[in-house]
N, C-alpha and C positions, 0 to 999 in steps of 0.2 A: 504494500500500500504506500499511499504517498502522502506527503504533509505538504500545503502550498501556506506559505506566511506573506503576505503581504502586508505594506503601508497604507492606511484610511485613504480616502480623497481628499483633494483640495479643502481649505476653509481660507476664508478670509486670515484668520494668525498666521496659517502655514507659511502664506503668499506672501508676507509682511516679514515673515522672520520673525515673530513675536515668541517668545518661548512659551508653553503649559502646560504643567507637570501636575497641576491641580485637578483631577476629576469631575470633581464639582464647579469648576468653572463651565458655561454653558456655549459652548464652543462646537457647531456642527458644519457638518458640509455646505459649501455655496453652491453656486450652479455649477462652477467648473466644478468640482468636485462630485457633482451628479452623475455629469458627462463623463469624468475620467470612468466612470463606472462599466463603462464599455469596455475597459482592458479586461477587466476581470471574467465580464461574458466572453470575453473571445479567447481567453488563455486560460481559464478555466473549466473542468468536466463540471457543470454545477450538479445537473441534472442526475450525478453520479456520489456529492456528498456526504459522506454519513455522520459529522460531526463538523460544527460551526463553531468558533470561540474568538470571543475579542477581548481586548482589555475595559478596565471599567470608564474608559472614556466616551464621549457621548458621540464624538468624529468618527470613532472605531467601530462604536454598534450601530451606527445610521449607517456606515457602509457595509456593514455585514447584512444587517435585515435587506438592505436593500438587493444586494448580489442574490440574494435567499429568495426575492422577488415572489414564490409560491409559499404557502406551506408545507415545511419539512421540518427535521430534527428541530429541536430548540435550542437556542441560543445558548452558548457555557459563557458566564461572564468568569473570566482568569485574573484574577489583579497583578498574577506575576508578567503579565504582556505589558502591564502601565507603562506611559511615558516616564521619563527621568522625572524626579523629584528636584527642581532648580532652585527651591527655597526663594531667597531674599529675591532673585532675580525672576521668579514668576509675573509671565507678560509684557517683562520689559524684551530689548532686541537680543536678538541672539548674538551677537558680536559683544554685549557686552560681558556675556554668563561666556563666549568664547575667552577673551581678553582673560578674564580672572582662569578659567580653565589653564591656558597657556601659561601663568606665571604660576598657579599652585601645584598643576595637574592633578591626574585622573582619580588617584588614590585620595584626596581631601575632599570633605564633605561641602559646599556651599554654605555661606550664614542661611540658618534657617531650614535644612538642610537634613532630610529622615537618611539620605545616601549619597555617596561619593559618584562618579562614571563608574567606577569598576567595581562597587555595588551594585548597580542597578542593570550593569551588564550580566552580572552573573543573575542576580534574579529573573530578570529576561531569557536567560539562556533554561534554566529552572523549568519556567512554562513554558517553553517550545515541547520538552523532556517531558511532563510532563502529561501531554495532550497524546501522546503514546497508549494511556491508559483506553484510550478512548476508540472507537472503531474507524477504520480511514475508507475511503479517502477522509482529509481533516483543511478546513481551512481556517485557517488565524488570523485573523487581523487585529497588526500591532500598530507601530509607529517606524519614525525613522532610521533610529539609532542603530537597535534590532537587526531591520533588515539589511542597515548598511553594514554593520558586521557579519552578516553572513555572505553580503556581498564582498566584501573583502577576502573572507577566505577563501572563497570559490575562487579569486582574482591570485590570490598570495603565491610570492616565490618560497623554495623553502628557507627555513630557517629566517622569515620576514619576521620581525619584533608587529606584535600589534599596535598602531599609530595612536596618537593621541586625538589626531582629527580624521574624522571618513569622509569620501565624496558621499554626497547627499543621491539618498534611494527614491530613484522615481515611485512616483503614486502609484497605487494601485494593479503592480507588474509582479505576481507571486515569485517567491523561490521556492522551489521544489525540491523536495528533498524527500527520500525512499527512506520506509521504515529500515532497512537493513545500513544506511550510511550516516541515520538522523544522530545516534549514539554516540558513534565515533566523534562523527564534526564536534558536537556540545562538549564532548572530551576533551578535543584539541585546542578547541577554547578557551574552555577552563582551564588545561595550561596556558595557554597562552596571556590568559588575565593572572596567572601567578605569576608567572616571568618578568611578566611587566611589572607587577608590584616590587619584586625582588630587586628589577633592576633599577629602579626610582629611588629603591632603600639603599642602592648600593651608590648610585649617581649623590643623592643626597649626602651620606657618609664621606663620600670624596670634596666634598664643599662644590658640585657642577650642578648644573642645568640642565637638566633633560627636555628640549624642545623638537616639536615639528618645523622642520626646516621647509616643507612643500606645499603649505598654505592651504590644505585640503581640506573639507569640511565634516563635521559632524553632521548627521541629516536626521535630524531630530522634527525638526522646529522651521520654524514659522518667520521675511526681509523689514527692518522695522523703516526702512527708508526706501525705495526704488534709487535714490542716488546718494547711492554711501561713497563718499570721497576716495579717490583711486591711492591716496597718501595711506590708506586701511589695508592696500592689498594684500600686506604681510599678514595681516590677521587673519584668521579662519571665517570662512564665510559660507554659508548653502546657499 
């Protein structure tokens, strides 16, 4: 069987770069975000689903009900799919909760702040593994980060250190991944989020700096400007 995860549809935050880690903030699909809905009919078997799960955001389950379009299986709401928790920096731009990311990294928790990136990574990683329990086909719909990490290792050379920014995961383009390989990858991962913890502890110790040198992005979230001055280009941007 197969697991397909996908990113919610557009919303106005997304398009804006506004970050929302908050659930209860009431944040749903625009009209692009209706339309991108078409990816998911065209790349996915729907009509062959046997389990549906989003996280508890309201972007996630408008676009799950909606891909569901008929009556079938019932909705699993999974908290471990949630977006990141950005504390103090909820709503505001994403370059700014970038900015801070970049000088604290991934390992520190934001003011405000229930998880770090590489908690909230591995909680993510948690509910993909988790949705196994369940019968497949399976579709998830998460957020950005998520599926940009999965896009990254599908992409990774070997022995590639996990970055501290991902290019940002199109909307509504599942990844697919066969109950026989889903195991393994969340594995790899989860090394992958020690190593990196390790080596931050180990960079930290030596009195350096662990940064992204390639400007790439986390694809989380939501442009708080359509013209962010090109003097930012070193900072991380989706």
């Amino acid at each position: 069987m197969t697991t397909y995860v996908l990113r919610h549809g557009p919303t106005d935050y997304s398009q804006r770069y506004l970050v929302n880690g908050d659930p209860t903030e009431s944040v749903h699909l625009n009209e692009d975000g209706r339309r991108a809905l078409a990816k998911g009919w065209s790349s996915v078997p729907l009509h062959k689903v046997m389990t549906w799960m989003a996280s508890e955001f309201p972007r996630a389950q408008q676009t799950a009900n909606l891909l569901m379009g008929v009556p079938g299986p019932g909705l699993i709401t999974e908290p471990r799919l949630n977006e990141l928790d950005y504390g103090a920096f909820e709503g505001g731009p994403f370059l700014e909760y970038a900015a801070w990311l970049d000088e604290h990294g991934a390992g520190e928790r934001p003011p405000g702040s229930a998880e770090s990136q590489t908690e909230g990574i591995h909680r993510m990683l948690t509910g993909i593994l988790a949705a196994l329990q369940y019968p497949g086909p399976r579709v998830l719909v998460t957020h950005g980060l998520l599926v940009s990490v999965l896009l990254w290792h599908s992409a990774r050379t070997p022995d590639q250190p996990m970055p501290l920014f991902f290019p940002e995961a199109p909307y509504v383009e599942p990844v697919a991944i066969s109950d026989e390989e889903l195991p393994e990858r969340i594995r790899t991962l989860m090394n992958d989020l020690k190593a990196g913890a390790e080596r931050r502890a180990a960079d930290a110790t030596d009195g350096r700096i662990f940064r992204n040198g390639d400007g790439l992005a986390v694809a989380t979230v939501d442009l708080a400007s359509p013209s962010h001055s090109q003097d930012q280009k070193d900072l991380p941007h989706a």
